[in-house]
C-alpha positions in Angstrom: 69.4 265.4 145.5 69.1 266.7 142.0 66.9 269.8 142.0 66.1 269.9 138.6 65.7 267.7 135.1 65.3 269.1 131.7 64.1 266.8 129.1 64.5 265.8 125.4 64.1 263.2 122.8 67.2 262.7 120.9 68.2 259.7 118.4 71.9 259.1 118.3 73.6 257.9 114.8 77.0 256.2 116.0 79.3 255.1 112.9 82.2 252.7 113.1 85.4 251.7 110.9 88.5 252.1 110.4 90.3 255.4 111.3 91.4 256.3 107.6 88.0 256.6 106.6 87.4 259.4 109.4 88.0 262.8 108.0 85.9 261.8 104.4 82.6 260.3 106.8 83.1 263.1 108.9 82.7 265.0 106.1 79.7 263.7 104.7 77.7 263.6 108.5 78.8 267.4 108.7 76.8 268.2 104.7 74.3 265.4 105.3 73.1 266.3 108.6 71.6 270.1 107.8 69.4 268.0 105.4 67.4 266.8 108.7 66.9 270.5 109.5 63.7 270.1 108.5 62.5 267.1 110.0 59.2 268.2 112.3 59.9 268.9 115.9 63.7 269.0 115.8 65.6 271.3 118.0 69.3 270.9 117.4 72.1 268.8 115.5 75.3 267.9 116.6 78.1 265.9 115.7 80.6 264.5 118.1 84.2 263.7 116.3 87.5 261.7 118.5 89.3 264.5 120.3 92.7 265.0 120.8 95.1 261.5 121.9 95.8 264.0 125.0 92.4 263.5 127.0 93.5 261.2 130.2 90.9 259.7 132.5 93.3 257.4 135.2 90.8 254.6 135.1 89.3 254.1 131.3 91.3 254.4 128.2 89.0 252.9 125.2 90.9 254.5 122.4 89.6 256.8 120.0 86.0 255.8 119.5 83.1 256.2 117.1 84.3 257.8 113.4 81.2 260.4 114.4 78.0 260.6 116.4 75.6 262.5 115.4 72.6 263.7 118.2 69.7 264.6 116.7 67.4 266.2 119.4 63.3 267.0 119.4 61.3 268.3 121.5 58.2 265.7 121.9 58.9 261.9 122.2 56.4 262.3 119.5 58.4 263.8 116.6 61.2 262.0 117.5 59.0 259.0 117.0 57.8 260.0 113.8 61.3 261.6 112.3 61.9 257.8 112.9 58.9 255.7 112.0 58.7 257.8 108.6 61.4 258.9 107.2 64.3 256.6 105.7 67.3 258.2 107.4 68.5 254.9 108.4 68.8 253.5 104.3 70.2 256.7 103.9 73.0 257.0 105.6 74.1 253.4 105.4 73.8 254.3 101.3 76.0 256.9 101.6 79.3 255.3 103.1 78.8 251.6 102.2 81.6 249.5 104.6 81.1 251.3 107.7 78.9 250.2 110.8 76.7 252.3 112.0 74.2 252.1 115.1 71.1 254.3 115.7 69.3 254.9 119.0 66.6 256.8 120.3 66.7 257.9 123.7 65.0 259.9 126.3 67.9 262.5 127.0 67.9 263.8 130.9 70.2 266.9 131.5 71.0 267.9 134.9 72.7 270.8 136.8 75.9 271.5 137.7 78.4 273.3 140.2 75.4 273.9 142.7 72.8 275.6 140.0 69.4 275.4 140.3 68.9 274.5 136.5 70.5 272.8 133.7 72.8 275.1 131.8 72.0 274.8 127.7 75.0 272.6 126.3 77.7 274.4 124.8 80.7 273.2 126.2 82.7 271.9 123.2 84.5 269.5 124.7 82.3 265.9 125.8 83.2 262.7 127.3 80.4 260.4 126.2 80.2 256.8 128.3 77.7 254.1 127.2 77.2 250.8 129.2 76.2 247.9 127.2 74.0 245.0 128.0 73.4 242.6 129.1 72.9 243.3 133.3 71.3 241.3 136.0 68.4 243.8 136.7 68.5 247.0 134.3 65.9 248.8 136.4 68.0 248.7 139.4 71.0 249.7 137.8 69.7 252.4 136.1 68.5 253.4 139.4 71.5 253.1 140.8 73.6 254.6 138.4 71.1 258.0 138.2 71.3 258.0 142.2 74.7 258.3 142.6 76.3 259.5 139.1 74.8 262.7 138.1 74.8 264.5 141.6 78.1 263.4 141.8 79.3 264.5 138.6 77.8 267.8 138.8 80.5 268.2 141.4 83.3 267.7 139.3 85.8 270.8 138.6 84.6 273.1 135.4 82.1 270.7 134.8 79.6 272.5 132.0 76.9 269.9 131.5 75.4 266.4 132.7 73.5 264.4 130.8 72.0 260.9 131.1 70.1 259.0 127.9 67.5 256.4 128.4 67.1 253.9 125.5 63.8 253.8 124.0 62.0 251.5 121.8 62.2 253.0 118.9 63.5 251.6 115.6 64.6 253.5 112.6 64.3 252.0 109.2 67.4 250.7 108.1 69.5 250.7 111.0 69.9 248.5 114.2 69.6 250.1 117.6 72.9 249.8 119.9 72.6 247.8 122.8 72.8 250.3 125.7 71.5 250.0 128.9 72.0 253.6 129.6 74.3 256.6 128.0 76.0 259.9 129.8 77.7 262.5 128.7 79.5 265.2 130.8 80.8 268.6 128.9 84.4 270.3 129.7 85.4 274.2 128.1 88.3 272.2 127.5 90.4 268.7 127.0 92.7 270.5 130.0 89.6 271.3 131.8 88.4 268.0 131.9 92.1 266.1 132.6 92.0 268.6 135.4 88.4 267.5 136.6 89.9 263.1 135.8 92.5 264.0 138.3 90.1 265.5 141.4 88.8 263.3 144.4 85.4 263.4 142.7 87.0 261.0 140.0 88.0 259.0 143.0 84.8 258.9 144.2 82.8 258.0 140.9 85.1 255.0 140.7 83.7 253.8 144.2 80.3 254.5 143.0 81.1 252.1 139.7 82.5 249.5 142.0 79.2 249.2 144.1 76.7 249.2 140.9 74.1 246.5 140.9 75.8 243.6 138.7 76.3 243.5 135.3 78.7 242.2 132.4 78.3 244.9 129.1 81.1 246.9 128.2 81.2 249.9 129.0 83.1 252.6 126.8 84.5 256.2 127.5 85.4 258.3 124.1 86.5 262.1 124.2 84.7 263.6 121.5 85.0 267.2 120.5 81.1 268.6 119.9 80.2 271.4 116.7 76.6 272.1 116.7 75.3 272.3 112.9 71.7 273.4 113.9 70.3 275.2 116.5 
């Protein structure tokens, strides 16, 4: 049983394309970003870029993922609601790198603790593997249920394992920009890419992938990107 959940409102902008254009978005999401610095309530920025071709889970290889992510994190539902509702970050950033897709998604972020703590640990791990598991599912309640049963205690268990997060999708539109279809998100945090390929190669792995095989049914994707994390703010 997890002892302890610390909370916060985060929205998450996911952009798309093809690889060539990485390095230039990426540099525009790592100047554009400190401009939300000042956006009421907000607590930390960071931007998720693909890691290294070396990261190696045995079950899931989904390539190289999103171009970036940024996570923009608050400390009320509130202000994440009204960062949202009232300011036009969504025009924005599709303006500024027209021919990309881009996805943004508010979510109620969980973060639990690890390697028998009493607490979640503050994120600062730099390495992530971020999952997402798309609609649409037979019952989303119970497999949200399910998946926060078994997932997260489990996790915590993994070897070197820094940080465990879960996000829950809320409705919560910003101008501009469609919402991903996610039934829920998670995130787990390595020192390292080695840290983590030692972790994918533990029975713990083994045992996640009997946990996946017993969730309640449903037929979304689901994807699983290495992404190296820099915090901008915060």
């Amino acid at each position: 049983m997890v002892s302890e959940v610390a909370k916060d409102w985060v929205f998450e902008v996911a952009c798309t394309g093809p690889a060539d254009r990485g390095p230039a978005v990426r540099a525009e999401v790592n100047a554009g970003t400190r401009g939300w610095a000042g956006l009421r309530g907000m607590t930390t920025i960071d931007v998720y870029s693909p890691a290294a071709d070396d990261a190696c889970d045995p079950f899931n290889d989904d390539g190289a993922g999103p171009l970036f992510i940024a996570m923009v994190a608050f400390g009320t539902r509130d202000a994440l609601q009204a960062a949202l509702e009232t300011a036009p970050l969504g025009a924005r950033i599709a303006e500024a790198s027209p021919g990309l897709a881009y996805t943004c998604t508010a979510f109620e972020r969980h973060a639990y603790p690890v390697a028998g703590e009493a607490k979640p640990a503050p994120l600062r791990a730099r390495f992530s593997y971020v999952v997402r598991y798309h609609k649409p599912a037979e019952d989303e309640a119970a497999f949200i249920r399910n998946y926060v049963d078994t997932h997260p205690p489990t996790l915590a268990t993994l070897p070197g394992i820094r940080s465990v997060m879960c996000y829950f999708p809320l409705p919560i539109a910003a101008q501009g920009l469609a919402a991903a279809d996610y039934i829920i998100g998670n995130e787990v945090a390595f020192d390292s890419v080695a840290a983590f390929n030692t972790a994918m190669q533990s029975p713990v792995r083994q045992e996640l992938r009997r946990h996946f095989h017993e969730f309640p049914p449903f037929s979304g994707i689901n994807t699983h990107f290495p992404m190296n994390r820099r915090r901008l703010v915060g």
